[in-house]
Each structure stands twice: as C-alpha cells, then as structure tokens.
C-alpha positions as CSV (number, residue, x, y, z in Angstrom):
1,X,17.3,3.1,-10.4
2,X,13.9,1.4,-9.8
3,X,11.4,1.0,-12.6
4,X,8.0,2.1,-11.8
5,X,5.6,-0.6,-10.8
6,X,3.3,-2.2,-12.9
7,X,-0.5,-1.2,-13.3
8,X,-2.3,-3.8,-10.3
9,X,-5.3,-5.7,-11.1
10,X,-8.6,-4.1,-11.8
11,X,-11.9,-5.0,-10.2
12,X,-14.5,-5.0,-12.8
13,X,-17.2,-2.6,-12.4
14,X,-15.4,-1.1,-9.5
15,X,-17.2,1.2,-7.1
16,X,-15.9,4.4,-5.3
17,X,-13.4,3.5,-2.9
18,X,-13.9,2.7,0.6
19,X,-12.8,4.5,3.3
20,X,-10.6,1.5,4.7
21,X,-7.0,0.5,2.9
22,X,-8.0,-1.8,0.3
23,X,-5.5,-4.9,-0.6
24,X,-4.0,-4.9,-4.0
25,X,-1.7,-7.3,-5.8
26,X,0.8,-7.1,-8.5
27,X,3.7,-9.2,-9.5
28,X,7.2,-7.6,-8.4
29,X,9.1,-5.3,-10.8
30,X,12.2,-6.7,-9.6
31,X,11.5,-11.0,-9.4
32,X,7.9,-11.3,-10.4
33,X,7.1,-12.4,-7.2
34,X,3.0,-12.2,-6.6
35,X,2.8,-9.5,-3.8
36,X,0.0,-7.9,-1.8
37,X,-0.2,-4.1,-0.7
38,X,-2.3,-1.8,1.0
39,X,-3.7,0.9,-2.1
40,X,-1.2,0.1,-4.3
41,X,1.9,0.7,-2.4
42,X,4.1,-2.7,-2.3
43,X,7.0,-4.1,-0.6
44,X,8.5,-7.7,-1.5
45,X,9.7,-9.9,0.8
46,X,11.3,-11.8,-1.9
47,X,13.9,-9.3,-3.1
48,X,13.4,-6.1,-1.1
49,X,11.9,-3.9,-3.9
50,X,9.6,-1.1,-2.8
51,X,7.5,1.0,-5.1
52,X,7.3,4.8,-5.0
53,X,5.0,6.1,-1.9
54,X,3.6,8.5,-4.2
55,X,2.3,5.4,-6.8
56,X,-0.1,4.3,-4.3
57,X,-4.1,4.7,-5.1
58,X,-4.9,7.6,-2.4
59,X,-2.8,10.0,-0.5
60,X,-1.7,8.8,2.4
61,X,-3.5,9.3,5.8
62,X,-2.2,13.0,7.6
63,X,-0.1,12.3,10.8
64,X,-1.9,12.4,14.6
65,X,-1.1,14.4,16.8
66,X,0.4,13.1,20.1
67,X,-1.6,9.1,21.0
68,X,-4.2,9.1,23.5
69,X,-3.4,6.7,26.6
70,X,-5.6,4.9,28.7
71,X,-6.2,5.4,32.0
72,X,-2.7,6.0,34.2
73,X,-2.1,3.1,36.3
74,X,-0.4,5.4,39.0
C-alpha cells in the first residue's frame, strides 16, 4: 500500500496559478529522495514510487482529439 505523499513546499505569498504546469518538489515517501514534479504529481527515479494522479495541484489537462499533421509529403 503506498502512503500518501507529503504536503510540497509552499511559495510564500503565492499568486493564482498559471496556466502552464508548474514544478514542484518534495522528498520521496518511499527513500527521501529530493524529487521534482509537474503540479504536484511525482515519480522517483530513485525507488520507483509514484504518487496518486488524483494528489496533484489541478486536474489534469482533457484528452485531444485526433493530432494535427503537417503538410503530407506525398
């Protein structure tokens, strides 16, 4: 069972957030490894823990439909 993962640092006098993924870091749950994520969701490298989707800071981004391409080259 994982354990949740622990509260990342706060910017003092933070603002609203932007629209862009910001990068947050916390120490592992698992080693205590320092580890970098985009809006609080984490992955280490170190032992392979992974924190809850759901823990991040903002829902996640809906799916695209289909990708554009570039110009065929036909």
């Amino acid at each position: 069972m994982m354990s949740a993962a622990p509260r990342p640092e706060q910017l003092p006098g933070s603002e609203p957030r932007p629209e862009h993924p910001e990068i947050t870091y916390i120490a592992c749950a698992r080693c205590g490894t320092q580890i970098a994520g985009l809006d609080g969701r984490y992955a280490c490298s170190g032992c392979g823990w992974v924190n809850e989707w759901t823990e991040g800071h903002r829902p996640l981004p809906a799916a695209r439909r289909g990708r554009q391409r570039g110009p065929s080259s036909t």
